[in-house]
Residue frames as a rotation matrix with the C-alpha (Angstrom) as fourth column:
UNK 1
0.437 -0.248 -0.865 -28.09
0.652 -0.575 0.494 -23.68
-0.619 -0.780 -0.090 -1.65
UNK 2
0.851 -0.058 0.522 -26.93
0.354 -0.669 -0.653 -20.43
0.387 0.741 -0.549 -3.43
UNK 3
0.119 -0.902 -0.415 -23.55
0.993 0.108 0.049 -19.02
0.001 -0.418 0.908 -3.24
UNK 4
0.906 0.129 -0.404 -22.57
0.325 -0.824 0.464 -16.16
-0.273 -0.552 -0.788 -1.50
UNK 5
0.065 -0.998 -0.001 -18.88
0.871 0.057 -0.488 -14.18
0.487 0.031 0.873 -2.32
UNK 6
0.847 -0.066 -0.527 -17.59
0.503 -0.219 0.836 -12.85
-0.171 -0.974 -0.152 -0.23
UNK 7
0.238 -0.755 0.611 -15.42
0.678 -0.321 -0.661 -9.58
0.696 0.571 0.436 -0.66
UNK 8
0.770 0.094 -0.631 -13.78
0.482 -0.734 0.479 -6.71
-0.418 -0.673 -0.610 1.91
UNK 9
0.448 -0.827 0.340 -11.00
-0.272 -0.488 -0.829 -3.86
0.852 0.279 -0.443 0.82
UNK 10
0.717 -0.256 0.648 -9.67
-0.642 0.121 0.757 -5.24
-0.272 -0.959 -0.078 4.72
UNK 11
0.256 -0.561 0.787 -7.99
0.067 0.822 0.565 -7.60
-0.964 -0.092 0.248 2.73
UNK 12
-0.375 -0.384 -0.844 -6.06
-0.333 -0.794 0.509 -7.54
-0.865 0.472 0.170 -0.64
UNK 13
-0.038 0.742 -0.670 -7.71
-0.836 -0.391 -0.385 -7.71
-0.547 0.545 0.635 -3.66
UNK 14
0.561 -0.109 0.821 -7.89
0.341 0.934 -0.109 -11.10
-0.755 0.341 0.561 -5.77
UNK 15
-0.096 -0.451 -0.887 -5.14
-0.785 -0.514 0.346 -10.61
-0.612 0.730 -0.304 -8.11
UNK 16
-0.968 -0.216 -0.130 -6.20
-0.224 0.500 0.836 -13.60
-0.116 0.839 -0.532 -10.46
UNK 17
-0.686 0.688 -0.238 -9.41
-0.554 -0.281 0.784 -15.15
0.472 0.669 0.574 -11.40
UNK 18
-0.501 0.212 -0.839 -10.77
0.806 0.467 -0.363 -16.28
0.315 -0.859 -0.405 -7.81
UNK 19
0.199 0.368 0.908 -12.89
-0.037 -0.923 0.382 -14.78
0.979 -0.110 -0.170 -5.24
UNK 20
-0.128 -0.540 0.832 -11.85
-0.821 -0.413 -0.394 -13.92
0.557 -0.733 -0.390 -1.77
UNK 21
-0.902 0.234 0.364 -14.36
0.061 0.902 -0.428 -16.49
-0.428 -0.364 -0.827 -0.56
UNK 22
-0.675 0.713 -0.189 -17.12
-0.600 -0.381 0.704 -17.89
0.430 0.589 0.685 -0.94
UNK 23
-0.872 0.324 0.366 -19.87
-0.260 0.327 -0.909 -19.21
-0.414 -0.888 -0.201 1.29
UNK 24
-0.589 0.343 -0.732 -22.25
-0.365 0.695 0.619 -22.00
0.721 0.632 -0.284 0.93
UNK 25
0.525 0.752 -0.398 -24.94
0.181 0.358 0.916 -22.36
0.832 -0.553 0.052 3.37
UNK 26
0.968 -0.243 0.067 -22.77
-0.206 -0.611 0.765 -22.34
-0.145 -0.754 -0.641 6.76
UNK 27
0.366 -0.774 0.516 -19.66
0.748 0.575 0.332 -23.28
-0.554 0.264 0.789 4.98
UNK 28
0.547 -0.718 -0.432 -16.87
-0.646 -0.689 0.328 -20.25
-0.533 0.100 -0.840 4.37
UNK 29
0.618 -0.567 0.545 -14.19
0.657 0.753 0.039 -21.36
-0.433 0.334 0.838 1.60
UNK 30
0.753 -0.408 -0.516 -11.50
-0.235 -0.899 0.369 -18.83
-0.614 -0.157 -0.773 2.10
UNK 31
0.779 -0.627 0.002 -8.88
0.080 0.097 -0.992 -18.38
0.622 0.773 0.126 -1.25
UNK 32
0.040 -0.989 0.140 -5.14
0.960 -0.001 -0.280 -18.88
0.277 0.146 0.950 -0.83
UNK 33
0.985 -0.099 -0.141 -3.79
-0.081 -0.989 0.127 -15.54
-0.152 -0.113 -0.982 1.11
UNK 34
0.013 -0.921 -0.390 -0.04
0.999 -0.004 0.043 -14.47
-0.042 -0.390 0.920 1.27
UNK 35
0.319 -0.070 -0.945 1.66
0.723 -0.627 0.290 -11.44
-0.613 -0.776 -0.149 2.75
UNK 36
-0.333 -0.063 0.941 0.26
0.662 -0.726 0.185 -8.59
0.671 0.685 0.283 0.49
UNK 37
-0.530 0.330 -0.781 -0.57
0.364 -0.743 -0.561 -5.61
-0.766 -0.582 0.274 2.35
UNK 38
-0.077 0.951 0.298 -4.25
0.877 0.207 -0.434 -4.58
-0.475 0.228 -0.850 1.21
UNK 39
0.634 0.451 -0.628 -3.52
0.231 -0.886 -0.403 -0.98
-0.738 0.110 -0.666 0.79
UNK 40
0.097 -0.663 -0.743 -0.83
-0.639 -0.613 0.464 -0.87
-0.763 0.430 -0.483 -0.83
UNK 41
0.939 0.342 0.033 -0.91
-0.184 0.582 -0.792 -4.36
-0.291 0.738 0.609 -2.87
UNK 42
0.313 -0.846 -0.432 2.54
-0.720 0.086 -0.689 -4.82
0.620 0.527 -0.582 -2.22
UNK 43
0.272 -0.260 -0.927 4.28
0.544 0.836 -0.074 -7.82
0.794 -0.484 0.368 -0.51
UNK 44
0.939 -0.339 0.051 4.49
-0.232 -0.518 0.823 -6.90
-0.253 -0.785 -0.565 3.38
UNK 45
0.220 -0.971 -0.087 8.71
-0.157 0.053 -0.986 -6.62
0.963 0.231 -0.140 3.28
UNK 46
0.527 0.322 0.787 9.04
-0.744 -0.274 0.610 -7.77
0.412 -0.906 0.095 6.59
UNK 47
-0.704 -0.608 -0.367 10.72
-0.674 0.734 0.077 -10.54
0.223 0.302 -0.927 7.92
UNK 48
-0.625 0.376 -0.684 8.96
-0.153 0.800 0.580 -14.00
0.765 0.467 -0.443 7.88
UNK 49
-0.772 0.512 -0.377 7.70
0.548 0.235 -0.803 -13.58
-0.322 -0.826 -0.462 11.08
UNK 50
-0.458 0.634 -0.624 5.83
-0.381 -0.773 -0.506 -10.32
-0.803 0.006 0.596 9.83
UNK 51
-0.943 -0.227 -0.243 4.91
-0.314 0.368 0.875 -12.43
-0.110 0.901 -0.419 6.74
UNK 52
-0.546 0.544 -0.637 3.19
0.492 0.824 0.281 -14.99
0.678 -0.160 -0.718 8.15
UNK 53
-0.318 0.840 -0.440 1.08
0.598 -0.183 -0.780 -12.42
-0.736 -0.511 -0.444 10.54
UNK 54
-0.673 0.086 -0.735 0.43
-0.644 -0.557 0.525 -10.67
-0.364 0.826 0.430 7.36
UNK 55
-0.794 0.174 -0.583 -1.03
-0.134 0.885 0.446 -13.84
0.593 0.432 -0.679 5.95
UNK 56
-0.614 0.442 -0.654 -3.42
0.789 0.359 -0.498 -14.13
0.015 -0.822 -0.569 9.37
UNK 57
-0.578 0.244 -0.779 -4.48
0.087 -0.930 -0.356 -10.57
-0.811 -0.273 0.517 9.33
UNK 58
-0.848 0.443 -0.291 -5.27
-0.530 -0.713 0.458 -11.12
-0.005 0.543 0.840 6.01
UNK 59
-0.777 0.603 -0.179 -7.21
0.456 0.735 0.502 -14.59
0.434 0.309 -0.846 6.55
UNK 60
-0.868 0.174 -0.465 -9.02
0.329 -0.501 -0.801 -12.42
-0.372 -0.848 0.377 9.20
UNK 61
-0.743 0.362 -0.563 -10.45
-0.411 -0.910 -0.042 -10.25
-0.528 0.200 0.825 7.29
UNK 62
-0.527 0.487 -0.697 -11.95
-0.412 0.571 0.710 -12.64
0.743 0.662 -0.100 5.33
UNK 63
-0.584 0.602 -0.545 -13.33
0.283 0.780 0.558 -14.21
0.761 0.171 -0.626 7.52
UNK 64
-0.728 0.179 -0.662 -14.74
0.135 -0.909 -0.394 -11.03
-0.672 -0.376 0.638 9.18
UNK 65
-0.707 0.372 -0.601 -16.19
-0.675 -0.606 0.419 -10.23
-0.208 0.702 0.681 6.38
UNK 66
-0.623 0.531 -0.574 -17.97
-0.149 0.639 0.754 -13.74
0.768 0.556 -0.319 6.04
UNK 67
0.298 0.801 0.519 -19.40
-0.597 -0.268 0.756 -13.26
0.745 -0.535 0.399 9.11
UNK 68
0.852 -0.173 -0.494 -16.88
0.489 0.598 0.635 -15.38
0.186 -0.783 0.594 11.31
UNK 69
0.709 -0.639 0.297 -13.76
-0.703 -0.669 0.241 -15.27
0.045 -0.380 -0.924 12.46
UNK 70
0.101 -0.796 -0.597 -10.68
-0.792 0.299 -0.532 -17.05
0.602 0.527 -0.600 12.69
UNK 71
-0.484 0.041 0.874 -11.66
-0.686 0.602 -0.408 -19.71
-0.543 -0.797 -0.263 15.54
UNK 72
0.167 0.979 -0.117 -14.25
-0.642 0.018 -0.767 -20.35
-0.749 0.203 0.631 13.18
UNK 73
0.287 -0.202 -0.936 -12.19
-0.839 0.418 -0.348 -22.39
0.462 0.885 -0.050 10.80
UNK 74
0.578 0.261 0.773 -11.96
-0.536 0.836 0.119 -25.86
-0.615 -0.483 0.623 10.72
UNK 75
0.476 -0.737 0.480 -9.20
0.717 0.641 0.275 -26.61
-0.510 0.213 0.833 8.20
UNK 76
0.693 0.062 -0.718 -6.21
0.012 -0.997 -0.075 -25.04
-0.720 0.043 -0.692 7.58
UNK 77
0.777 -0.579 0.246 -3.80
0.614 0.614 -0.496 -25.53
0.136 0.537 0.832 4.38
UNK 78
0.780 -0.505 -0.370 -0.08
-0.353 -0.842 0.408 -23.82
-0.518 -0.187 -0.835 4.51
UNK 79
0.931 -0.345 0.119 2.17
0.228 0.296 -0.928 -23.44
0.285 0.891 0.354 1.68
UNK 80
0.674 -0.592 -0.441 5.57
-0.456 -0.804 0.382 -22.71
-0.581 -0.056 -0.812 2.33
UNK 81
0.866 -0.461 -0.194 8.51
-0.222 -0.007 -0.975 -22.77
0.448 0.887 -0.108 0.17
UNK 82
-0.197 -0.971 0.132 10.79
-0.601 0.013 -0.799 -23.69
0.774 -0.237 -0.587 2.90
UNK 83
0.505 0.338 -0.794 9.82
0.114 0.885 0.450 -26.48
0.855 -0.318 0.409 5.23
UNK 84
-0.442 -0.827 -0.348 12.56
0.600 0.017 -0.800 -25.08
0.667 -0.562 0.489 7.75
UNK 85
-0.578 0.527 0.623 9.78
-0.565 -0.810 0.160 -21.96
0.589 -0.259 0.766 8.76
UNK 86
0.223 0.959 -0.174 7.14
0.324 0.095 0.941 -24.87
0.919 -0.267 -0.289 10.09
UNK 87
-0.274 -0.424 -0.863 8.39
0.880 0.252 -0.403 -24.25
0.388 -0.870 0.304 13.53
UNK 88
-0.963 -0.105 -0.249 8.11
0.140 -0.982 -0.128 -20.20
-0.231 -0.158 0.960 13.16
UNK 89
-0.406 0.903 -0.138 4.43
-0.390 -0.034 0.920 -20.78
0.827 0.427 0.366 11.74
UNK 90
-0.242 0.270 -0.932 3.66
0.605 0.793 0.073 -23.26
0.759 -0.546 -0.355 14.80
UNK 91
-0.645 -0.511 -0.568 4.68
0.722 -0.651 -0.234 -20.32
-0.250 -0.562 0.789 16.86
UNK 92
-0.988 0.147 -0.038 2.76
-0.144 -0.832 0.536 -17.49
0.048 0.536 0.843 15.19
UNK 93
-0.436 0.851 -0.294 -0.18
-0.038 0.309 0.950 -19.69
0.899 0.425 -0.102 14.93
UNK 94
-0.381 0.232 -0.895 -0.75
0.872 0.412 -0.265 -20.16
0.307 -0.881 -0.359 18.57
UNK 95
-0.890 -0.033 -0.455 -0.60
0.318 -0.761 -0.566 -16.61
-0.328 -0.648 0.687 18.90
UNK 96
-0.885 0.410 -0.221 -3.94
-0.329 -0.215 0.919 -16.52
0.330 0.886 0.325 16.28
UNK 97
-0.063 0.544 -0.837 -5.84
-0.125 0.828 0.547 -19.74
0.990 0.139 0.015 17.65
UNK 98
-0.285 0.012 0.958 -7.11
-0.895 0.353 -0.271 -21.12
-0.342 -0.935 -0.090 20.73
UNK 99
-0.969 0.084 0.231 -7.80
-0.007 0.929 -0.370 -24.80
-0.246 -0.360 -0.900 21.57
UNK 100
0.193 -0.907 0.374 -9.36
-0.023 0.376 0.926 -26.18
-0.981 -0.187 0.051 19.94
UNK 101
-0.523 -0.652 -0.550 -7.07
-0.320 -0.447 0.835 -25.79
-0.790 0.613 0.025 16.78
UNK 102
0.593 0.782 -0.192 -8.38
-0.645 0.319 -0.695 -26.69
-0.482 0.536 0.693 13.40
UNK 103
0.558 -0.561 0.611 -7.34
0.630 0.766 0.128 -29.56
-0.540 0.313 0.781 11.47
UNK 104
0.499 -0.457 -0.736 -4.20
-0.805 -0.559 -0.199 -28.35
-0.321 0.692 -0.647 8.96
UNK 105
0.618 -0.534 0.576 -1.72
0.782 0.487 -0.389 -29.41
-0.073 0.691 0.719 6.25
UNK 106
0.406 -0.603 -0.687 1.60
-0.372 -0.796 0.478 -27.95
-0.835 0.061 -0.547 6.01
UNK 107
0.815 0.067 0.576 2.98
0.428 0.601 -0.675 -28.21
-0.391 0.797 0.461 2.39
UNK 108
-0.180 -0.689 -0.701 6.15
-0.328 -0.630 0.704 -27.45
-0.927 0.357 -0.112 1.04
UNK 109
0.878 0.466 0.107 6.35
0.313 -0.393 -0.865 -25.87
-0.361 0.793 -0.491 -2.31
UNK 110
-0.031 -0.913 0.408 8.60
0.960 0.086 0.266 -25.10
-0.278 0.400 0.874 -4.85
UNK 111
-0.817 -0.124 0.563 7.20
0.310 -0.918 0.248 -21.71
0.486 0.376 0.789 -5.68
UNK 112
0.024 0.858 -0.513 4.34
0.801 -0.324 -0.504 -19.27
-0.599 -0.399 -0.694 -4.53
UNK 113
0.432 0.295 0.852 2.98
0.878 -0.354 -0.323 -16.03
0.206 0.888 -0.412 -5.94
UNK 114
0.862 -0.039 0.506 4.92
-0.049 -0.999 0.006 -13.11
0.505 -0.030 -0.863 -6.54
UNK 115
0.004 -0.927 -0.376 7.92
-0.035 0.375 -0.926 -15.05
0.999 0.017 -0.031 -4.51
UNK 116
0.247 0.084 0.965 6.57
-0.898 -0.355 0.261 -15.01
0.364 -0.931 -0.013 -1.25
UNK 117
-0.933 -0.132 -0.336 7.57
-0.073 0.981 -0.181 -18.06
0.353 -0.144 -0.924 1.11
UNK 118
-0.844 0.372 0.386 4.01
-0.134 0.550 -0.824 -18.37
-0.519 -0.747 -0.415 2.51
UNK 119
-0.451 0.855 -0.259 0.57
-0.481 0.012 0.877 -18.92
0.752 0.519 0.406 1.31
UNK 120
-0.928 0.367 0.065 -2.18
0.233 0.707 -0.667 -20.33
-0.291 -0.604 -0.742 3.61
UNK 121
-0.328 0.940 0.094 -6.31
-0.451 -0.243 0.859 -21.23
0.830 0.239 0.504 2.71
UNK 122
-0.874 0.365 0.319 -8.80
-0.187 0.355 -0.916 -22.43
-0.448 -0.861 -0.242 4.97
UNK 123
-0.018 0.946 -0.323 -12.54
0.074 0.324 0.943 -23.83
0.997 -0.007 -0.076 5.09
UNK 124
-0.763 0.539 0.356 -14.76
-0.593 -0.365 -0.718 -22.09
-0.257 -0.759 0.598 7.89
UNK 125
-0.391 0.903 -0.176 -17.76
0.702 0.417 0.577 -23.57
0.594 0.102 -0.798 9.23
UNK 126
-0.621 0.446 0.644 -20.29
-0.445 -0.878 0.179 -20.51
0.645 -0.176 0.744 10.44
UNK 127
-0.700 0.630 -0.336 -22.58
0.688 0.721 -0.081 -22.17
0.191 -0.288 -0.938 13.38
UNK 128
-0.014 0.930 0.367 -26.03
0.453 -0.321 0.831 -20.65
0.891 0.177 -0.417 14.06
């Protein structure tokens, strides 16, 4: 199977030595996002709530761009740097997702890039 990457300006550029995603046959394997705002390539300054829909908006795109959408994922990792937020993520997420959810991991961390408290990847499965 040949790999596909998978790029949109909808979302913010790769600032290290990754691509956005990349897709394998019907399998989507969406990089680490956190709450940069695409145009501007700065951290959304919001508060964590706006963070963490930053972070969604941006998995979106991606996976827009791979031809799915966010239902469309089937595991989801989340970094955060405070363990006290899962509650406000639980919360946010619902407002993303429908039933039913995909499998996740919530992980606390001691750092993220750029100092943000979130970070979240995923793996999409594309059906025919």
């Amino acid at each position: 199977m040949s790999r596909q990457i998978i790029h949109t300006s909808d979302a913010p550029e790769a600032i290290g030595t990754y691509s956005q995603a990349v897709k394998v046959g019907d399998v989507v394997y969406l990089s680490g996002q956190i709450p940069l705002v695409p145009e501007t390539m700065t951290v959304n300054e919001g508060d964590f709530s706006a963070q963490v829909r930053q972070v969604f908006d941006n998995l979106s795109a991606v996976a827009k761009a791979s031809g799915g959408n966010l239902q469309d994922i089937v595991k989801l990792n989340i970094f955060l740097t405070d363990l006290s937020y899962f509650g406000t993520v639980n919360d946010i997420m619902a407002e993303y997702f429908q039933k039913p959810y995909p499998a996740r991991a919530a992980i606390g961390v001691a750092a993220l890039p750029k100092g943000v408290p979130v970070e979240m990847d995923a793996i999409m499965h594309i059906a025919d």
